[in-house]
C-alpha positions, 0 to 999 in steps of 0.5 A: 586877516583871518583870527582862525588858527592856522595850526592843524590838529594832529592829535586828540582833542583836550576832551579825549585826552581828559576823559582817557586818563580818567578811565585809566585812573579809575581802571587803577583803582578798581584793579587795586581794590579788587575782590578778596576772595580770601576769607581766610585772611591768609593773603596770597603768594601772587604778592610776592611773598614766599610759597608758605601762602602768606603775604610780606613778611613784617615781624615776629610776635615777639617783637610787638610789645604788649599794650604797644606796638611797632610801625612799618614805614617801608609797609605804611602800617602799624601793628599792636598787640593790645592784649596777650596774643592778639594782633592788630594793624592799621594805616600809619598814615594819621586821618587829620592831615596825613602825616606817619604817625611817630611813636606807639607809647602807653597803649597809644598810636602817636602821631607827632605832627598835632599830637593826635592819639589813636588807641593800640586796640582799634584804631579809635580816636581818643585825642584830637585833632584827628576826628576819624580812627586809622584804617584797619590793614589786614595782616596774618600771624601764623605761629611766631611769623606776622604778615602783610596780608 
């Protein structure tokens, strides 16, 4: 008796397979983080978003509290307004295991699942258990409109 297989090989072998995902995995990425020309920060009409050249619509800049804010879930943002007619926006996704962050109280991003604290400002830590800030995101406000750049 022979210990060799007697199946034949009809298609790529594990190797190829493995390799050709990863290519396409990274090929993704890259697409996905591709260059930004736009160094007006005014996003692009090629993302979906109405002619006016901006990008998703998220809110007016009455409906960001000063000092607080509001978070997008659908979008994955939060956007703050720490001072009079300054806009910030960052990652909702809290840096020590993931979770959305849940509230914006005090001049806080609050995440609920450990109690890390973020600042409405920057994003910077200011409670732990996180040790990393929120990822900055890029929106635009162009009169009373705020977007998704």
């Amino acid at each position: 008796m022979s210990s060799a297989s007697s199946h034949s090989t009809a298609g790529p072998d594990r190797r190829t397979v493995v390799a050709a995902v990863g290519a396409a995995g990274l090929a993704a990425a890259l697409t996905a983080c591709g260059s930004d020309d736009d160094s007006a920060g005014t996003g692009s009409a090629a993302t979906g978003a109405a002619s006016d050249g901006g990008g998703t619509a998220l809110a007016r800049t009455a409906d960001i509290p000063e000092g607080g804010g509001k978070i997008f879930k659908d979008q994955g943002v939060v956007v703050t307004q720490p001072t009079a007619g300054t806009y910030k926006a960052f990652s909702a996704e809290c840096t020590h295991q993931g979770c959305a962050v849940g509230s914006v109280a005090h001049g806080m991003i609050v995440c609920p699942c450990h109690g890390s604290e973020f600042s409405v400002a920057d994003g910077s830590v200011k409670k732990g258990p996180a040790t990393k800030g929120l990822a900055p995101a890029r929106i635009t406000v162009s009169g009373d409109d705020i977007r998704l750049a």
